[in-house]
VEXGULO-103435 format. One line per 3 residues: their letters; for each residue x, y, z of C-alpha. Coordinates in nm, 2 decimals. Each point is the difference from the previous one (the first is absolute). Last residue first. Example, Ala and Ser with C-alpha at 12.3 -4.5 7.8 and 13.67 -1.06 7.14 Angstrom:
<pts>
sa	1.37 -0.11 0.71; -0.14 -0.34 0.07
</pts>
This chain:
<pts>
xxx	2.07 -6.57 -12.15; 0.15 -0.11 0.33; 0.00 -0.38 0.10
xxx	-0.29 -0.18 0.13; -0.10 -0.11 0.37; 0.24 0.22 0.20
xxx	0.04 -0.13 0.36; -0.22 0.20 0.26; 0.02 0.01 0.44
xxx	-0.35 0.16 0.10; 0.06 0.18 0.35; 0.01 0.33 -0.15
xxx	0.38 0.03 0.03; -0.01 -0.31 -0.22; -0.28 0.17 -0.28
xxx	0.30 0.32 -0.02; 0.28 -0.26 0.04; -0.11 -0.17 -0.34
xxx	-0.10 0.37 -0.24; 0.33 0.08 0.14; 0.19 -0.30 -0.13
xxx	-0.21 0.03 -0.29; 0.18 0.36 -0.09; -0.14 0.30 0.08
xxx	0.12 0.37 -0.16; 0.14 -0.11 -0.35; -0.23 -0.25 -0.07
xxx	-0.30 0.21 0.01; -0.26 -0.23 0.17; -0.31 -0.23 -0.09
xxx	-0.12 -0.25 0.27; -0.16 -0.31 -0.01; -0.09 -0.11 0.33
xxx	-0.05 -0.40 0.02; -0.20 -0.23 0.24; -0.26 -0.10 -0.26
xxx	-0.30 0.05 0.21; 0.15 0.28 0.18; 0.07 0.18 -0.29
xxx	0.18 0.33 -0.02; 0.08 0.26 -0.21; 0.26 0.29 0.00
xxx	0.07 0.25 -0.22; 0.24 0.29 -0.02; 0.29 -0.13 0.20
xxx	0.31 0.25 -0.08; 0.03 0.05 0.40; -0.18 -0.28 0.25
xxx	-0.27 0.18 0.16; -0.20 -0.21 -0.24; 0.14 -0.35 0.08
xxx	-0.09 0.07 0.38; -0.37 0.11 -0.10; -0.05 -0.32 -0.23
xxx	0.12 -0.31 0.29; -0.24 0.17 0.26; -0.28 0.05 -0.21
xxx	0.08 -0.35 -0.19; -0.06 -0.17 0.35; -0.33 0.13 0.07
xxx	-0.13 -0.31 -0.17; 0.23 -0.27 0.28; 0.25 -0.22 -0.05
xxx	0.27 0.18 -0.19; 0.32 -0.22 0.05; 0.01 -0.12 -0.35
xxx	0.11 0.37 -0.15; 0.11 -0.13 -0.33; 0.12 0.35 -0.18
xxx	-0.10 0.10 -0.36; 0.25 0.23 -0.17; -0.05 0.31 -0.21
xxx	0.24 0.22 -0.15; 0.01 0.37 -0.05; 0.21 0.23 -0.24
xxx	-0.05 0.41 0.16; -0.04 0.20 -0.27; 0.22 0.21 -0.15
xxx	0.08 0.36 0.12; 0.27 -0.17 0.24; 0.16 -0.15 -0.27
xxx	0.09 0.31 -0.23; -0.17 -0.03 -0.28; -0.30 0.32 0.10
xxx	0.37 0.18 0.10; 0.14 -0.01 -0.36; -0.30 0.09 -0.16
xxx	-0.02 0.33 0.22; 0.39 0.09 -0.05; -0.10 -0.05 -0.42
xxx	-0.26 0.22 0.02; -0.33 -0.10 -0.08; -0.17 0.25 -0.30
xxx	-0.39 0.00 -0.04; -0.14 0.04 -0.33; -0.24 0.27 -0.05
x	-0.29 -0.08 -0.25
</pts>
């Protein structure tokens, strides 16, 4: 059987940071202004178009988005302005995990 030989330069680039994967977080947002069911369409398509935000999911029942970002493109400030700008001012409900 042949073994397969990795070069030292090619191991060193697959560490280097931006080879690895991109470390995500996930925070839940109170949205209490949402006052309609066509709400979360709204408040979910302006925290996608936000960069590094990968997931976003919204319930209108329990007036919170939680949305999962990489932490080193978005941070929960822009997660915030992004549901503000969309008419639906936010306040972080739980902390980062």
């Amino acid at each position: 059987m042949p073994k397969i030989l990795v070069s030292p330069l090619l191991a060193a680039l697959l560490c280097l940071p931006q080879f690895a994967s991109a470390k995500s977080r996930t925070v839940s947002l109170n949205v209490p202004t949402m006052d309609c069911a066509t709400c979360p369409i709204t408040i979910k398509a302006a925290l996608l178009k936000v960069p590094g935000v990968s997931r976003a999911k919204v319930s209108y029942e329990r007036r919170e988005a939680v949305v999962v970002f990489d932490d080193d493109k978005a941070t929960v400030a822009d997660l915030k302005n992004a549901t503000e700008n969309a008419g639906y001012p936010s306040m972080l409900k739980e902390p980062l995990k």
